[in-house]
C-alpha positions in Angstrom: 5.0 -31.4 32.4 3.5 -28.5 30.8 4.0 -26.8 27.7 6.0 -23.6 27.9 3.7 -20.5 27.0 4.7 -17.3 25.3 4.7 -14.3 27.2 1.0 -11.8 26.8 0.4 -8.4 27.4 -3.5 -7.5 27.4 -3.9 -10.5 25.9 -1.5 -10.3 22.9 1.6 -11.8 22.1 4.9 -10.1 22.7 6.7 -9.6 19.5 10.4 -8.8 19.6 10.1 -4.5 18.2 6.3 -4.7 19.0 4.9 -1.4 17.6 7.9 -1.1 15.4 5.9 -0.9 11.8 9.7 -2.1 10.4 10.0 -5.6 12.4 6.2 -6.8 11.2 6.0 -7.9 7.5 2.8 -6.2 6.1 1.0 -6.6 2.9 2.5 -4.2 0.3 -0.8 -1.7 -0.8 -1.3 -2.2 -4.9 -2.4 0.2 -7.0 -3.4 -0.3 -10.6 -1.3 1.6 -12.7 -3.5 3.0 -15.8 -0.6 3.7 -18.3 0.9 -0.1 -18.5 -2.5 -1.7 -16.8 -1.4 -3.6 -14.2 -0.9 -3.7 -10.5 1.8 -1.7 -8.8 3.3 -0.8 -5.4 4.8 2.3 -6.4 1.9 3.7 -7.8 1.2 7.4 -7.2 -2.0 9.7 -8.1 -1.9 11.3 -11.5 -5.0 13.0 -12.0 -8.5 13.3 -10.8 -11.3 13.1 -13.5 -14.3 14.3 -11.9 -17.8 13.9 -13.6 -21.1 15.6 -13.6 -23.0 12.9 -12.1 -21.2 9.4 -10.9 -18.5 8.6 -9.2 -15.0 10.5 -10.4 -12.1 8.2 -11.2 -8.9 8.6 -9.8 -5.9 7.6 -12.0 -2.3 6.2 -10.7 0.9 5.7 -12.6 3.6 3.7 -11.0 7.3 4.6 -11.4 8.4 3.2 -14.2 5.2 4.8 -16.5 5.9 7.8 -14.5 9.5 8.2 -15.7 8.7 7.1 -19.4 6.2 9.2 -20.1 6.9 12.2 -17.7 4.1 12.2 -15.2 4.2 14.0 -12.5 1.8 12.9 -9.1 -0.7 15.3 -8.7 
């Protein structure tokens, strides 16, 4: 008796809404937000600081920093 096997296409699983983005659980993307210095997943860009030589910096605020202190993304 053999153990029933799940069904492949091009060698990968069938998923019930395969290729639907909503039916897979992905990792939420953080973002560090600069005002209240810590992570975020709502965090939008703020500003670019660019500099002469070096890398620029790019600076995110999430939504609750961005409603307290009026940011708006750039």
């Amino acid at each position: 008796m053999s153990t029933p096997r799940e069904p492949v296409s091009g060698g990968r699983p069938l998923n019930p809404g395969d290729g639907d983005q909503s039916a897979h659980s992905a990792a939420a993307v953080t973002t560090w937000c600069h005002w209240h210095k810590g992570e975020t997943t709502t965090g939008l860009l703020i500003t670019v600081i660019e500099q002469a030589s070096g890398p620029g910096a790019a600076v995110y605020a999430c939504e609750g920093c961005r409603q307290i202190y009026r940011l708006e993304p750039a």
